[in-house]
C-alpha positions in Angstrom: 96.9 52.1 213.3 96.7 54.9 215.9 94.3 57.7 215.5 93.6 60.8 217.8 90.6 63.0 217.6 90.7 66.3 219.5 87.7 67.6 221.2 86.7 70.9 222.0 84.5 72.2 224.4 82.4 75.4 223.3 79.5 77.8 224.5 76.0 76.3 223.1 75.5 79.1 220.3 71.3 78.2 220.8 71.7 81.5 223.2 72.8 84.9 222.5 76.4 85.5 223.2 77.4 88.3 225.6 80.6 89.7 223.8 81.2 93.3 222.8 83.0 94.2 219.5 86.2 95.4 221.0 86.7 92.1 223.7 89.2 89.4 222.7 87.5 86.7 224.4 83.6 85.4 224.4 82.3 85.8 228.2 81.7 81.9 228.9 80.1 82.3 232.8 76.9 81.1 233.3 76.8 80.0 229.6 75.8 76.3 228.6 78.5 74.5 227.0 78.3 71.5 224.4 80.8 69.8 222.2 81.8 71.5 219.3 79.9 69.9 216.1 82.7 69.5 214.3 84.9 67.9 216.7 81.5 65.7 217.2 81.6 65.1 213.3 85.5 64.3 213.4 84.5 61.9 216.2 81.9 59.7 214.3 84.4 59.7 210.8 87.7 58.4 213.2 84.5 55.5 214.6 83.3 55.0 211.3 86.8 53.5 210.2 86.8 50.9 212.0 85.2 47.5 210.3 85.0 44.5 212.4 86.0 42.6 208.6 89.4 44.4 209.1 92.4 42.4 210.9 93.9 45.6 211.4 93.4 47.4 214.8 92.8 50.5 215.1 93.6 52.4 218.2 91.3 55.9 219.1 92.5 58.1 221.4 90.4 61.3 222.4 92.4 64.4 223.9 90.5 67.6 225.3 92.1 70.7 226.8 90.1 71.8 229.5 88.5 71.4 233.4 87.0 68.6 234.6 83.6 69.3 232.8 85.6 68.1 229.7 85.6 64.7 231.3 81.9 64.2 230.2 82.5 64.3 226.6 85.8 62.1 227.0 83.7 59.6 228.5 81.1 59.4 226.3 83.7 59.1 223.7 84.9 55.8 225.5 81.5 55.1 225.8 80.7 54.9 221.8 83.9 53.0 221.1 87.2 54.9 221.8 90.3 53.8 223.7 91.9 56.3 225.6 90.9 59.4 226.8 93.1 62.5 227.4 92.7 65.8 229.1 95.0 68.7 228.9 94.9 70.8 231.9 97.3 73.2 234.1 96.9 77.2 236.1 96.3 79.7 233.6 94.9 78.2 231.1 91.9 80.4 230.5 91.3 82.3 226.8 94.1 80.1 225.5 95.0 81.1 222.2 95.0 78.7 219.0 98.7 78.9 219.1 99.3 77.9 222.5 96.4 75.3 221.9 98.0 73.5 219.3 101.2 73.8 221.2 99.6 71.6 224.0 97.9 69.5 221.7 101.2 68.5 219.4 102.9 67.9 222.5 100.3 65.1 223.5 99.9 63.7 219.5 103.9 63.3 219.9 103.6 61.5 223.2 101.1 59.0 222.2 101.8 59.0 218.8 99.4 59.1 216.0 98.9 58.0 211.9 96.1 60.4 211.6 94.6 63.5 213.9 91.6 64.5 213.5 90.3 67.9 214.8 87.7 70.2 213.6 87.4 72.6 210.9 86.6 75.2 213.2 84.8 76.3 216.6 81.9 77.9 217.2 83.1 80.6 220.2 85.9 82.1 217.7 86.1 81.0 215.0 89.3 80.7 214.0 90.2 77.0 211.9 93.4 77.8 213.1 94.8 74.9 215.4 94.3 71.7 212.9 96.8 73.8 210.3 98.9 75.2 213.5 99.7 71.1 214.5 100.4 70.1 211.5 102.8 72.7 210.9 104.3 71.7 214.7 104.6 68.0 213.6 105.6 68.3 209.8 102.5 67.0 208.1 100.1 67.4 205.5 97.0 68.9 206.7 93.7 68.5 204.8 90.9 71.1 205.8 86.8 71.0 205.4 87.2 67.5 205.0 83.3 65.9 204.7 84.3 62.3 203.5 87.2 59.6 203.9 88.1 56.4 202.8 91.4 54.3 203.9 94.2 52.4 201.5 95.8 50.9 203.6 97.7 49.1 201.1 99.0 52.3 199.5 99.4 53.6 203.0 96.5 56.7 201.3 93.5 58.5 202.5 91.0 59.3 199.8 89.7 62.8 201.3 86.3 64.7 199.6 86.4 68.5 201.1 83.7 70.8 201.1 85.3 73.8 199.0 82.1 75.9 199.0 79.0 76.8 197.1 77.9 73.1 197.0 81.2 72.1 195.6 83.3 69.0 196.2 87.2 68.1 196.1 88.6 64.9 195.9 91.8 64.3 196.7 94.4 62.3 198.0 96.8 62.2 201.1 99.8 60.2 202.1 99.6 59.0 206.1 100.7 60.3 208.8 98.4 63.3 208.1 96.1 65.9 210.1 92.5 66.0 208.9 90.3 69.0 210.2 86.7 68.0 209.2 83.4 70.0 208.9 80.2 68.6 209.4 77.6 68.8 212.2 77.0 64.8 212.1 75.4 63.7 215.6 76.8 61.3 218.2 75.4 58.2 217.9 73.7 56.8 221.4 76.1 54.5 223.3 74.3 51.7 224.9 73.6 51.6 228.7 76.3 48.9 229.7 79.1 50.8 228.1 78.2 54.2 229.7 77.9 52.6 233.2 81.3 51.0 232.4 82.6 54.3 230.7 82.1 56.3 234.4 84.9 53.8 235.6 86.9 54.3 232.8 90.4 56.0 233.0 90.9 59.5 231.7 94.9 60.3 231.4 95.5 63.9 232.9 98.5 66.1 231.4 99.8 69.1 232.4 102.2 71.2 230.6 104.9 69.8 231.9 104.6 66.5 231.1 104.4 67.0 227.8 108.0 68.6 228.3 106.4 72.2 228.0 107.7 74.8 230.1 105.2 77.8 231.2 107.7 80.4 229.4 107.3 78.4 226.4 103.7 78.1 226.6 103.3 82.0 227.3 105.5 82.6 224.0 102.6 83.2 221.6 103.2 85.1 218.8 99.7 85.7 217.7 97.1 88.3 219.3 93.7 88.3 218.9 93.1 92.0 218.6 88.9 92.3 218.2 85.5 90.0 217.7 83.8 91.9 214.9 80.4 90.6 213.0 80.9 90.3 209.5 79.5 93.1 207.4 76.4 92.1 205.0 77.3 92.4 201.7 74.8 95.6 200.3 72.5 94.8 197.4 72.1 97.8 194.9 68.0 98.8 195.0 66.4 100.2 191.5 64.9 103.6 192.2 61.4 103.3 193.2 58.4 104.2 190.7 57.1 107.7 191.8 53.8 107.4 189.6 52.8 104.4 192.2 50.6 105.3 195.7 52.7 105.2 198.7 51.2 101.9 199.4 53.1 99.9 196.2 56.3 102.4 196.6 56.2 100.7 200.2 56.2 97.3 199.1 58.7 98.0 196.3 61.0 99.2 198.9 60.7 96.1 201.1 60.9 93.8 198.3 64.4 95.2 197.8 64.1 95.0 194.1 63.9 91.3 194.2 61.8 90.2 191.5 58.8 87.7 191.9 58.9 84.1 190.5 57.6 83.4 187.0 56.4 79.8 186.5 54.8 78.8 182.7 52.0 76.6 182.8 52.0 73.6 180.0 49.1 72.7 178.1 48.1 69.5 175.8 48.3 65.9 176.5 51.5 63.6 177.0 53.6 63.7 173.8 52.8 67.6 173.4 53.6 68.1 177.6 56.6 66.0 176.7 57.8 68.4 173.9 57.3 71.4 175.8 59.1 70.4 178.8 62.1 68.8 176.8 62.7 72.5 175.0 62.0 74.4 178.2 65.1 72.4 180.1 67.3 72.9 176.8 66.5 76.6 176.5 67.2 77.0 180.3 70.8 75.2 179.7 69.3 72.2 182.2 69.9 69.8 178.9 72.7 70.5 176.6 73.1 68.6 172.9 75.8 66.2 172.8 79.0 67.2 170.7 81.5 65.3 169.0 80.7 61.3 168.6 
């Protein structure tokens, strides 16, 4: 079984980002640069299906577009158990878009081949969670998105996928291979051991340019999407009950700052066991916590 995990190099969001709200790109000199969590998290879920019970091997392949700083990550990647290592690199290949990103990117899955791609749910420079969807739509396969879980039957040739769908919420689903997977997650690398970092600085990263991957610099400049602005999102406004004139300025004050958010009420219990028992029993039913069973 083949599997490819694409890793993304991004600015460290632990510092304020110089970008105006009109600029297409985020200004990346003299900004520190880390992996991209989710890619990370896509990294440990691709290692974490391998079993050493399994006669099955299975084959992980890391690919990267970037400069040779991108190497560091690919190499630690060998480090902590992958194959191969890849890196995507040619002139002009500054503020690529997602478009021309995934373009690159299919072009290396198709060379190598692949049953599953992993690639993250989304970046932290832009933003977008557009290239996982963009290659699958390049290769013709299913793509599954906020993925958070995964489990392989092999003898059904399935994925069983659980995706974060928001608000605390889980999906379960399932997903015939080959497929792309774009997971979210910030999981953490786990810490290779000495002897396979020394031997990971010896170890063979594959460099592509556009051309061999049988792209042509007219076809890579052939992007039909445009990022236009980087806004912030607008805060959603929360309606503020008119303030109590009767009151001082002092509690008018605090009223406004509280924003018409109402203190916590807690009930205090009283009596011994059975009785604290009682109480609590109707307080979760009367709360909807416990609900009576219906039917037999």
């Amino acid at each position: 079984m083949k599997i490819i995990v694409c890793l993304k190099e991004v600015v460290d969001p632990a510092l304020s980002l110089d970008f105006g709200l009109t600029n297409r790109v985020v200004f990346r000199e003299g900004l520190p640069l880390r992996l991209n969590p989710n890619d990370a998290a896509a990294l440990v879920m691709a290692l974490g299906l391998r079993s050493p019970d399994e006669g099955e091997k299975k084959e992980i392949t890391l690919i990267s577009i970037g400069p040779e700083s991108v190497d560091g990550y690919l190499r630690n990647g060998l480090a902590l158990g992958a194959d191969k290592a890849v890196r995507i690199w040619g002139e002009d290949f500054t503020n690529l878009s997602s478009h021309q990103k995934a373009g690159l990117l299919t072009g290396a899955v198709s060379l190598v081949g692949a049953d599953l791609v992993f690639t993250g749910a989304m970046s932290l420079d832009t933003g977008n969670g557009q290239v996982g969807a963009l290659i699958a739509s390049r290769l013709g396969l299913p793509c599954v998105n906020d993925v958070v879980a995964l489990e392989l039957d092999r003898e059904q040739n399935n994925i069983n996928l659980t995706r974060d769908i928001g608000r605390g919420e889980r999906e379960k689903l399932r997903c015939s291979l080959p497929a792309v997977i774009t997971v979210k997650g910030e999981k953490q690398l786990p810490y290779a051991s000495l002897d396979r970092l020394i031997e990971s600085k010896s170890g063979e990263v594959t460099l592509l340019s556009p051309a061999d991957l049988g792209i042509s610099g007219e076809e890579l400049q052939n992007d039909p999407t445009l990022i236009t602005d980087l806004v912030y999102p607008r805060p959603r406004p929360r309606r503020v009950p008119p303030l109590d004139s009767s009151l001082p300025a002092f509690h008018r004050i605090l009223q406004l700052l509280e924003g018409g958010i109402s203190k916590r009420k807690g009930t205090m219990l009283e009596g011994s066991s059975e009785e604290l028992a009682e109480q609590l029993f109707e307080v979760l039913k009367n709360e909807g916590v416990i609900r009576p069973a219906t039917g037999p």
